[in-house]
C-alpha positions in Angstrom: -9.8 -0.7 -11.7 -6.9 -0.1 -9.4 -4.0 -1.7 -9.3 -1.9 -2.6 -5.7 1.3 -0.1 -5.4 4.5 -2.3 -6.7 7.8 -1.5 -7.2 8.8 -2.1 -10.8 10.6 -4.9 -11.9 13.8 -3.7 -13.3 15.1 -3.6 -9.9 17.9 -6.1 -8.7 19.5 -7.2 -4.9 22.9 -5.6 -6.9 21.6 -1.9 -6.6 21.4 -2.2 -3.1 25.4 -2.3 -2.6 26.5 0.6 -0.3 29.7 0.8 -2.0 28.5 2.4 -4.9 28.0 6.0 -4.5 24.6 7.5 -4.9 24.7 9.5 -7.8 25.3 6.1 -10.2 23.0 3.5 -8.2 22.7 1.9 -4.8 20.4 2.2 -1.9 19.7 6.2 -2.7 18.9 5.5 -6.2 16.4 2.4 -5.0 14.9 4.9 -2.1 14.3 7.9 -5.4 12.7 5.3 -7.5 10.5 4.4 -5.0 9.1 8.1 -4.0 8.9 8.4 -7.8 6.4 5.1 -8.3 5.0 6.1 -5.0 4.0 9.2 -7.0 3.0 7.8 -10.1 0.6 5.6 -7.9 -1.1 8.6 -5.9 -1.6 10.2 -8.5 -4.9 10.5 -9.0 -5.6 9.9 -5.0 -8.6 12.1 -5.0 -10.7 10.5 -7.6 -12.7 7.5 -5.9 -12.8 3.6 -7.3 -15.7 3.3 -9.3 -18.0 0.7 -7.6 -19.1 -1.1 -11.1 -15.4 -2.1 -11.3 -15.8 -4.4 -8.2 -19.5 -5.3 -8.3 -18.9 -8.6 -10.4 -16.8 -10.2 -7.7 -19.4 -9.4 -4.8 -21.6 -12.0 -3.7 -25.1 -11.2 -3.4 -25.4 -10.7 -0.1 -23.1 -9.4 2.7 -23.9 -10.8 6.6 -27.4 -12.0 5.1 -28.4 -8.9 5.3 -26.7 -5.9 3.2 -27.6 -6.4 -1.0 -24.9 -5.9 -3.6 -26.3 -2.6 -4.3 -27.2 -1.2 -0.5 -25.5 2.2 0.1 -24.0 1.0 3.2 -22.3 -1.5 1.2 -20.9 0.7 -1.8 -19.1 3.4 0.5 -17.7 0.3 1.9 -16.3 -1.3 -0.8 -15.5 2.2 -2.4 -13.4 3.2 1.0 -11.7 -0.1 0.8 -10.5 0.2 -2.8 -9.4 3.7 -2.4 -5.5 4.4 -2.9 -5.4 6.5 0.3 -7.1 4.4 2.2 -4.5 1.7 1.3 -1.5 3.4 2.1 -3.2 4.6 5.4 -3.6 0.9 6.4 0.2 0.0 5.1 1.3 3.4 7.6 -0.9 1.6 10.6 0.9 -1.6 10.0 4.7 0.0 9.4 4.1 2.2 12.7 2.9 -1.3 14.8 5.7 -2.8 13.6 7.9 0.3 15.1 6.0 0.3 18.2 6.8 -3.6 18.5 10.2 -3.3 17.6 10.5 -0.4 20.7 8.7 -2.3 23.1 10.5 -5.7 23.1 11.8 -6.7 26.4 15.1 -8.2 24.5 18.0 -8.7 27.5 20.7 -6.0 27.4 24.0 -7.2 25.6 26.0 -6.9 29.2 
């Protein structure tokens, strides 16, 4: 099974000082170690979930109308778990957050 991209753990608020250069900590080394689980994560992004790692938790039936085991319904569920498909869907939601943030009709500071 796949797990959800997280950062890990041995990160701390203190590393994101901007007083400290770069090269010994601080925001650059927190953006590097992020690219670098990024990475680790996609890894394997070609390789597809395997469907009889998520079958268990299915109910039966979808809509009342699609079985556990309809073809319709694994490409679904397959798609969904896919690590590409997940950061695809995190990109949507970063680049409507931009598209907000632009588009706000905040008053001018005048």
């Amino acid at each position: 099974m796949s797990q959800p991209f997280v950062l890990s753990h041995d990160k701390s608020y203190d590393d994101l000082d901007s007083r400290k250069p770069s090269g010994t900590g601080g925001a650059g080394r927190i953006v590097k170690d992020f690219f670098l689980d990024l990475w680790d994560y996609l890894k394997d992004w070609k390789s597809l979930p395997d469907f009889d790692d998520y079958a268990p938790a299915l109910c039966d039936n979808a809509l009342w109308i699609l079985p556990k085991h309809s073809w319709l319904r694994v490409k679904l569920v397959t798609l969904v778990h896919w690590k590409v498909f997940e950061m695809l869907i995190l990109l949507a939601i970063l680049a409507n957050c931009v598209t907000l943030a632009l588009d706000s009709k905040a008053p001018s500071y005048q």
